[in-house]
NUDODREN-164553 format. One record per residue (C-alpha): residue number from 1; x, y, z. Coordinates in Angstrom, 1 decimal, decimal comma, m for minus. Layout:
N
+--------+--------+--------+--------+
! tortor !      u !      v !      w !
+--------+--------+--------+--------+
!    NUM !      X !      Y !      Z !
...
+--------+--------+--------+--------+
//
This chain:
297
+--------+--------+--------+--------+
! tortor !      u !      v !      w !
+--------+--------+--------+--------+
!      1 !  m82,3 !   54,0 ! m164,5 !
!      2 !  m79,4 !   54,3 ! m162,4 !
!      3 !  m75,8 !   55,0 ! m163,6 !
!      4 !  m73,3 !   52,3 ! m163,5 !
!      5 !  m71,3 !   54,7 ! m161,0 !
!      6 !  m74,3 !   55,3 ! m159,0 !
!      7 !  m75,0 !   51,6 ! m158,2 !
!      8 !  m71,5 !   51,3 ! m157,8 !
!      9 !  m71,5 !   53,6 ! m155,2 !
!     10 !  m74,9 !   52,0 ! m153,5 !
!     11 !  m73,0 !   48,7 ! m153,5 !
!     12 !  m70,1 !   50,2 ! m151,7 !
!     13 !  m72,3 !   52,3 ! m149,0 !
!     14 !  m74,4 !   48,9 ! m148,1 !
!     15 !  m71,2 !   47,3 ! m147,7 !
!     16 !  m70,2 !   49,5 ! m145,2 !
!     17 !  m73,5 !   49,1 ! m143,5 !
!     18 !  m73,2 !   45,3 ! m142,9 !
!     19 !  m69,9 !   45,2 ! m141,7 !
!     20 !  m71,6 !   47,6 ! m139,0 !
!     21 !  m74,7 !   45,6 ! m138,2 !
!     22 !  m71,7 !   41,9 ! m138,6 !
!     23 !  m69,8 !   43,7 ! m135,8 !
!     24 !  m72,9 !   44,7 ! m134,1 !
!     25 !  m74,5 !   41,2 ! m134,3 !
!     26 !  m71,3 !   39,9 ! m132,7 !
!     27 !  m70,9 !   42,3 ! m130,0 !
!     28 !  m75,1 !   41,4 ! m128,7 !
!     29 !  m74,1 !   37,6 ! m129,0 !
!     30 !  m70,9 !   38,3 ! m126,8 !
!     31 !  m73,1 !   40,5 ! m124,6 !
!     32 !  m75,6 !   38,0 ! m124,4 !
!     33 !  m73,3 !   35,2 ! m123,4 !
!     34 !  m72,6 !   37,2 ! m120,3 !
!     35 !  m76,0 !   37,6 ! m119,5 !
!     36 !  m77,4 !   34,5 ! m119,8 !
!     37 !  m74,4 !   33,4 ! m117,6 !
!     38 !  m75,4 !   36,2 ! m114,5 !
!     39 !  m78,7 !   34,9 ! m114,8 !
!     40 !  m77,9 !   31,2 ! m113,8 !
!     41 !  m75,3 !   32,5 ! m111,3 !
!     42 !  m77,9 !   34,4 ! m110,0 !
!     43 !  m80,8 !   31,3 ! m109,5 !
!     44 !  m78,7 !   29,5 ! m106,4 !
!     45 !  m79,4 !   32,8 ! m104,3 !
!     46 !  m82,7 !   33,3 ! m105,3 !
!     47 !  m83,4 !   29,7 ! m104,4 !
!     48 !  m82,0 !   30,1 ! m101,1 !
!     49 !  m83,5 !   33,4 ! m100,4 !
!     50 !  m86,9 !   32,0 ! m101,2 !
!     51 !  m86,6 !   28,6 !  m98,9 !
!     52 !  m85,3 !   31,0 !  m96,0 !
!     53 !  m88,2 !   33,6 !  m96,4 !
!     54 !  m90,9 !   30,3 !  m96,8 !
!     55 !  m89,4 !   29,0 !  m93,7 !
!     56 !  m89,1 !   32,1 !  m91,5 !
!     57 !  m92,5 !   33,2 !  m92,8 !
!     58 !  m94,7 !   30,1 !  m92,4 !
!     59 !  m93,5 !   29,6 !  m89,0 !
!     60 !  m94,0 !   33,4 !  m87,7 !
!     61 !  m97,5 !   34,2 !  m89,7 !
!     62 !  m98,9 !   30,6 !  m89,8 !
!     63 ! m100,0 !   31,1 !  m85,8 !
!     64 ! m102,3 !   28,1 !  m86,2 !
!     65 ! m100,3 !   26,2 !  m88,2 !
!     66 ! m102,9 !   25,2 !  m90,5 !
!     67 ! m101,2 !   25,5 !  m93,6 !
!     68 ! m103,3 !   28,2 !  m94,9 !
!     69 ! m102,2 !   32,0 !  m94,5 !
!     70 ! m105,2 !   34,4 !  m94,2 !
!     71 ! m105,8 !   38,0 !  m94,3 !
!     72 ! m105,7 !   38,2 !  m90,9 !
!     73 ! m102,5 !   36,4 !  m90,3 !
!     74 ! m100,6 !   38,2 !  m93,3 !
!     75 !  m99,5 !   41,2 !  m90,7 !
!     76 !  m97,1 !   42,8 !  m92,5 !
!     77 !  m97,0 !   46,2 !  m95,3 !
!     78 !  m95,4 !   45,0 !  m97,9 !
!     79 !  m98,0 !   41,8 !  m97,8 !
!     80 ! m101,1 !   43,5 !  m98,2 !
!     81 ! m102,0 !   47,0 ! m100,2 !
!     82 ! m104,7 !   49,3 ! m100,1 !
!     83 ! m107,5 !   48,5 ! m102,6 !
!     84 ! m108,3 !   51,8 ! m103,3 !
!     85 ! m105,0 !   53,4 ! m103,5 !
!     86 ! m103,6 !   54,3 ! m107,0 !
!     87 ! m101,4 !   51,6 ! m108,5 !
!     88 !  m97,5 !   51,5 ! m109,4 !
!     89 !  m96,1 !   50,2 ! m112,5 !
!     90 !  m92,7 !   49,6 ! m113,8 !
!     91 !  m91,4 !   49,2 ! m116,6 !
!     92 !  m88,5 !   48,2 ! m118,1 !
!     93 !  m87,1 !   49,5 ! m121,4 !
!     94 !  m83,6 !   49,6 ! m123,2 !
!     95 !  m81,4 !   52,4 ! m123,4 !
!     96 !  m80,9 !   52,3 ! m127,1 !
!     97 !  m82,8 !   50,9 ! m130,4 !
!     98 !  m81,4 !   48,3 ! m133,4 !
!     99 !  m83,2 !   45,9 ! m131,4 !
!    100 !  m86,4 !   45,2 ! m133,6 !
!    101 !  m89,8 !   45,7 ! m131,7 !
!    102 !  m88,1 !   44,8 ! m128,5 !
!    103 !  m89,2 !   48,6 ! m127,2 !
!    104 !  m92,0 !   49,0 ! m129,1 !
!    105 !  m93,8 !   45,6 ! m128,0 !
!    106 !  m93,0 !   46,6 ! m124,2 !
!    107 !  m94,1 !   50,3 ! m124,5 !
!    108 !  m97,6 !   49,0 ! m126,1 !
!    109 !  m98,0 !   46,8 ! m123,2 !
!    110 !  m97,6 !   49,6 ! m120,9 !
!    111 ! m100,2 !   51,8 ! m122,7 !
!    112 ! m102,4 !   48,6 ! m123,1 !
!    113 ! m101,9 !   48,5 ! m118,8 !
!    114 ! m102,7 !   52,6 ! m118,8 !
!    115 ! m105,6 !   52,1 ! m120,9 !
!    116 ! m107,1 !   49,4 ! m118,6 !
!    117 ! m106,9 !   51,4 ! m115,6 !
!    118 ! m108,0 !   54,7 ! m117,0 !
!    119 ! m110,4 !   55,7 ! m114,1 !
!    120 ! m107,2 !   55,0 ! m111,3 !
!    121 ! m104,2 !   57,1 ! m110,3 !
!    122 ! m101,5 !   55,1 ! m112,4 !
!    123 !  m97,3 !   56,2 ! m110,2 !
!    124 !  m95,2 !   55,2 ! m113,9 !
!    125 !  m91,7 !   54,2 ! m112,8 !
!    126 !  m89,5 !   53,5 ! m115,9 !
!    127 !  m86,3 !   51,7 ! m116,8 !
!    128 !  m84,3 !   52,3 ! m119,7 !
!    129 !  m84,1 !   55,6 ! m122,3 !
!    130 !  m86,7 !   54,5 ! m125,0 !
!    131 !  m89,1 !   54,2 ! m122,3 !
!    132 !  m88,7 !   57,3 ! m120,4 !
!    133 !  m88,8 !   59,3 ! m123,8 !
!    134 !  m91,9 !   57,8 ! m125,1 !
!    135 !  m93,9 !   59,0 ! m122,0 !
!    136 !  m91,7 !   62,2 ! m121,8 !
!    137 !  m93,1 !   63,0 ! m125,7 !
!    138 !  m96,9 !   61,7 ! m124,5 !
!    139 !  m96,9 !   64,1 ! m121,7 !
!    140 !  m97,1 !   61,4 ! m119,1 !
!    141 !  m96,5 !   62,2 ! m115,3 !
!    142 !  m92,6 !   60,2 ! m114,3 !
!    143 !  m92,3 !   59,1 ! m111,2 !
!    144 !  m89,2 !   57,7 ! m111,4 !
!    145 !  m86,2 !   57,5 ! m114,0 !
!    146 !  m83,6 !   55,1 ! m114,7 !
!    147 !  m81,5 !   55,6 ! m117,3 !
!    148 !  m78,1 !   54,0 ! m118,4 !
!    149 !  m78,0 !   51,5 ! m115,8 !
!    150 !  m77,3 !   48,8 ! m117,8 !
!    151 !  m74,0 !   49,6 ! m119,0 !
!    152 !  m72,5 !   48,5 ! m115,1 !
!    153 !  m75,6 !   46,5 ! m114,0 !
!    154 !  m75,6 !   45,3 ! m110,6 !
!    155 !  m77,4 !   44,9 ! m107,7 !
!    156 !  m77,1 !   48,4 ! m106,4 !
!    157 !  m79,7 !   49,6 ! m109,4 !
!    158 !  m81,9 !   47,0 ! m108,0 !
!    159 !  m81,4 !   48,3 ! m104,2 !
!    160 !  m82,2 !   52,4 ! m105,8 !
!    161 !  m85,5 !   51,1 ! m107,6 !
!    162 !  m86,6 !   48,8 ! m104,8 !
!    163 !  m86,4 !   51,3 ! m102,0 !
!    164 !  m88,3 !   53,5 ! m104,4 !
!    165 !  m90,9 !   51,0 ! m105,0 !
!    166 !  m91,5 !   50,3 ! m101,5 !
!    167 !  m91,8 !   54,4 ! m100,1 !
!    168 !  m94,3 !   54,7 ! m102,8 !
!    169 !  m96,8 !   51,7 ! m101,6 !
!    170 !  m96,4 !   52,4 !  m98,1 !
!    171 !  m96,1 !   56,3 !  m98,6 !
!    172 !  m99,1 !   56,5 ! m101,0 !
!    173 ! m101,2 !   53,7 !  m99,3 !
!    174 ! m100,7 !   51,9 ! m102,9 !
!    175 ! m103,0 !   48,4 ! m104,2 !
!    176 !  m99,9 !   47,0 ! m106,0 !
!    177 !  m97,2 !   47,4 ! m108,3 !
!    178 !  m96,5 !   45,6 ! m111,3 !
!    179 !  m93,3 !   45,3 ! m113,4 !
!    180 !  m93,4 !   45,1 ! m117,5 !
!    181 !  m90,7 !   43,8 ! m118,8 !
!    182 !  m89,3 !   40,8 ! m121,6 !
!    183 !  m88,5 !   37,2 ! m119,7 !
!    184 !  m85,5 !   35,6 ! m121,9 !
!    185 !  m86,7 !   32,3 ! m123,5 !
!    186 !  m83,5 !   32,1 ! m125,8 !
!    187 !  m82,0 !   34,3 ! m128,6 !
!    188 !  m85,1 !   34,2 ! m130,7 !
!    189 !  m87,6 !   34,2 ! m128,3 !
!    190 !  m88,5 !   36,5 ! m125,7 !
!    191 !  m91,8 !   37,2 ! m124,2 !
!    192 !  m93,1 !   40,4 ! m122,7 !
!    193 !  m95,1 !   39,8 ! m119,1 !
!    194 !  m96,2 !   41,9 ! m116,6 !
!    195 !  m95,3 !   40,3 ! m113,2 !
!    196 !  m97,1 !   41,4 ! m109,8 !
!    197 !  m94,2 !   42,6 ! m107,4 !
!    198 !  m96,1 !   44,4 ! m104,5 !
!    199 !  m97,9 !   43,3 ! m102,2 !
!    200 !  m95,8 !   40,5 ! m102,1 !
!    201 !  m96,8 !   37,0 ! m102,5 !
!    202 !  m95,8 !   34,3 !  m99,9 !
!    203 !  m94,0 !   31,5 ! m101,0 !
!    204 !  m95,2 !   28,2 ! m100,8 !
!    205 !  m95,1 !   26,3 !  m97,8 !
!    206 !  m91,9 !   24,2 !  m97,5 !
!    207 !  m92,3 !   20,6 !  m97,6 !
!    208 !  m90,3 !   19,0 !  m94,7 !
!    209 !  m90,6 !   15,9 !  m92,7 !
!    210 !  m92,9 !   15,9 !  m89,5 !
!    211 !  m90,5 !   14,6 !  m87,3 !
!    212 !  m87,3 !   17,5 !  m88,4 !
!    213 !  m87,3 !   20,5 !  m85,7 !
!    214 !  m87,6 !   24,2 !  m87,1 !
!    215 !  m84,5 !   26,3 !  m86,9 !
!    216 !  m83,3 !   28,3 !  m84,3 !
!    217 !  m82,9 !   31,9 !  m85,7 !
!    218 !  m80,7 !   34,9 !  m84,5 !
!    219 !  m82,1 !   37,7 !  m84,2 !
!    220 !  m85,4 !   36,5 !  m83,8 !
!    221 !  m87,4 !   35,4 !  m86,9 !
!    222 !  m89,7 !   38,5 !  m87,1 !
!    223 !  m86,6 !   40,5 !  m87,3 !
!    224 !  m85,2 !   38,8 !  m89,7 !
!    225 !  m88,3 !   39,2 !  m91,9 !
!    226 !  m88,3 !   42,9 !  m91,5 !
!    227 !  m84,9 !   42,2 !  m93,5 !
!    228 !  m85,5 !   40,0 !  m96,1 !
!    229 !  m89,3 !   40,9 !  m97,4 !
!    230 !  m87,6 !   44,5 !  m98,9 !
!    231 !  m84,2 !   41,6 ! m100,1 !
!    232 !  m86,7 !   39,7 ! m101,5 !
!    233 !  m87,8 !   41,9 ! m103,2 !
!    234 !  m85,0 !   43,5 ! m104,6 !
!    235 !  m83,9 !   40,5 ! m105,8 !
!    236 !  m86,7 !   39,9 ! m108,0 !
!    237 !  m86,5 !   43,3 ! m109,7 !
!    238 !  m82,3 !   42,5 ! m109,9 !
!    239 !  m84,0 !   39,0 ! m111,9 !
!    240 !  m86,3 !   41,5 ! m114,2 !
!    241 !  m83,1 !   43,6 ! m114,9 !
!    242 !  m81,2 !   40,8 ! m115,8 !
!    243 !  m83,6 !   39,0 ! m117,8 !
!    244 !  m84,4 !   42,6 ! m119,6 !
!    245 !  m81,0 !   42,9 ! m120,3 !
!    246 !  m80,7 !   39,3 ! m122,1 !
!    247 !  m83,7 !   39,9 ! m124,0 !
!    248 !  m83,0 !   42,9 ! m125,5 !
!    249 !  m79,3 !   41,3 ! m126,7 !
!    250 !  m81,1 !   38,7 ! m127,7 !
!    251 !  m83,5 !   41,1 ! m129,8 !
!    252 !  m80,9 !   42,9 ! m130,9 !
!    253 !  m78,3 !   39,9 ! m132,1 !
!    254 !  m81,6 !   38,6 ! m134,2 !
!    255 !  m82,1 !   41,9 ! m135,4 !
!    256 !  m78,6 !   43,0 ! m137,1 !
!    257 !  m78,8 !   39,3 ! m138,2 !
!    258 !  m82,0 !   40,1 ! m140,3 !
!    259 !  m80,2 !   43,0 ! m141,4 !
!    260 !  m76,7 !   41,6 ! m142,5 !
!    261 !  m78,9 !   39,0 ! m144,6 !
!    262 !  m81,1 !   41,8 ! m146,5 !
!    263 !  m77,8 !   44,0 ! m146,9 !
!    264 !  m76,4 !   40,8 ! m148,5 !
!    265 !  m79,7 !   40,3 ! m150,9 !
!    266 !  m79,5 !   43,9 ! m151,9 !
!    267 !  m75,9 !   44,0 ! m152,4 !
!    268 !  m76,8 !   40,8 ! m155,0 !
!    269 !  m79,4 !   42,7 ! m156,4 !
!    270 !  m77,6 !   46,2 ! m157,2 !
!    271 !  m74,5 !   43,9 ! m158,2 !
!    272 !  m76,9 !   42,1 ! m160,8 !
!    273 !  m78,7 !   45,3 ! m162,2 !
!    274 !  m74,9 !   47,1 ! m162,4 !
!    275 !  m73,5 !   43,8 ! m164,1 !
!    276 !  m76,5 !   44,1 ! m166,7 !
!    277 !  m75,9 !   48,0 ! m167,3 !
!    278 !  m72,3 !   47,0 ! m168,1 !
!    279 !  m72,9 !   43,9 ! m170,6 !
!    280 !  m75,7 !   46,4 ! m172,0 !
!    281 !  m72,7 !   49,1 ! m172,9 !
!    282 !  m70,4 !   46,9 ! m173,8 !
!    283 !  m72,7 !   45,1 ! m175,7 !
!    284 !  m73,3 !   48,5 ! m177,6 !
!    285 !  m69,8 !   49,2 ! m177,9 !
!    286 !  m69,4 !   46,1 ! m179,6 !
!    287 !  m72,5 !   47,2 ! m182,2 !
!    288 !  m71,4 !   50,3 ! m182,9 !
!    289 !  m67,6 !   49,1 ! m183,4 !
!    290 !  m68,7 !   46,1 ! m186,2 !
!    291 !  m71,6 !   49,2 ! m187,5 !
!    292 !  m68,7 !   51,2 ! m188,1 !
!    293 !  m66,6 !   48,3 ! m190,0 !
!    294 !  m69,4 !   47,0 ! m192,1 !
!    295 !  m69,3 !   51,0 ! m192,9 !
!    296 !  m66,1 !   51,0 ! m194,2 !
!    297 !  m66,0 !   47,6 ! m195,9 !
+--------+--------+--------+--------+
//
């Protein structure tokens, strides 16, 4: 059994470890107050990007106005991919750990994704330091690395992985490319999914009233899809960031609560078991003291 000193000591070094993961738990939830706050500031734009690109794209690709966009119709590279051409995945990862299974649950999804497509040319594009040093250790081929971006996150990392994205499928005559990542449900809940991002998929057809003109566009409107397809897409890999990046506080907050509570239950515990190693000696003390009395008496 342990000395009283020892358990003393124990007590003392757990202590320090949950005031770490107290100031750690409040430093996610701060973190993730931010987060969650970018993501609805970032909604109004994506809203408004969307309705502009259904608008603009309906009216340009829809020639026979139908309602229905075929194959034929969809005349554009970043709307249709090669179906024999390798495929791209991305996938997002933190930087650091403390975070529970946040990493571990996205890299399994990835290997589930690799395993799947075992007899095709797989182009891995990784997010985040756990990620990239997982399939630097497995000896898998990197296409591209992005490491430490969330510390300043903003929509420039989104631009760099974007234009990346899109050199690959048209430069490699790509089928698609699909992004891993956590969607952010709330604090104790996030989800990973694997989201199609190239080709990309046309919004739906915008419900107006028969009798409202269309717009007048400057430049003209195939122009100004030539611009907003590689926005568009940018800004839903900005949205995957963002979300990643609330997740994993999220993962993180839950997880140095799980540990501040078990630091607490062994910090009972040891406290107990020292408490009982003291009443024990004293108790003996005590023994020996009247032993020693009766003795003498």
């Amino acid at each position: 059994m342990a000395s009283l000193r020892e358990l003393r000591r124990k007590v003392k070094s757990v202590k320090s470890t949950q005031q770490i993961t107290k100031a750690m738990k409040m430093v996610a939830a701060a973190r993730l107050r931010r987060a969650q706050t970018r993501i609805v500031g970032a909604r109004p734009f994506a809203e408004k990007m969307r309705g502009l690109l259904a608008d603009i794209l309906w009216q340009v690709f829809d020639v026979d106005q139908d309602g229905v966009l075929t194959p034929s119709e969809l005349d554009h590279p970043l709307l249709r991919g090669k179906a024999d051409g390798p495929r791209g995945l991305l996938l997002i990862t933190a930087d650091r750990g403390l975070c529970g299974a946040f990493n571990t649950n996205l890299i399994k999804r990835a290997l589930e994704f690799l395993k799947a497509n075992a007899d095709r040319k797989v182009v891995l594009y990784v997010v985040g330091r756990k990620g990239r040093d997982f399939f630097r250790r497995a000896g898998a081929s990197v296409k591209g690395e992005y490491v430490g971006i969330f510390n300043q996150l903003s929509y420039a990392q989104a631009e760099i992985i974007g234009h990346d994205l899109i050199h690959f499928f048209g430069a490699a005559g790509a089928a698609d490319v699909t992004a891993i990542y956590t969607e952010f449900k709330s604090a104790i809940q996030q989800k990973v999914v694997a989201v199609p991002l190239l080709p990309l998929s046309p919004p739906p057809r915008p419900v107006t009233a028969r009798w409202e003109p269309p717009f007048i566009y400057e430049p003209a409107r195939q122009q100004l899809l030539e611009g907003l397809f590689p926005r568009y897409l940018k800004g839903q890999i900005f949205r995957a960031l963002l979300e990643s990046y609330a997740s994993e506080m999220g993962a993180r907050m839950t997880a140095m609560e799980n540990a501040s509570k078990n630091a607490r239950e062994l910090i009972a515990g040891l406290t107990l078991t020292a408490n009982k190693i003291r009443q024990a000696a004293i108790t003996k003390e005590i023994s020996e003291l009247v032993g020693g009395a009766e003795a003498l008496a």
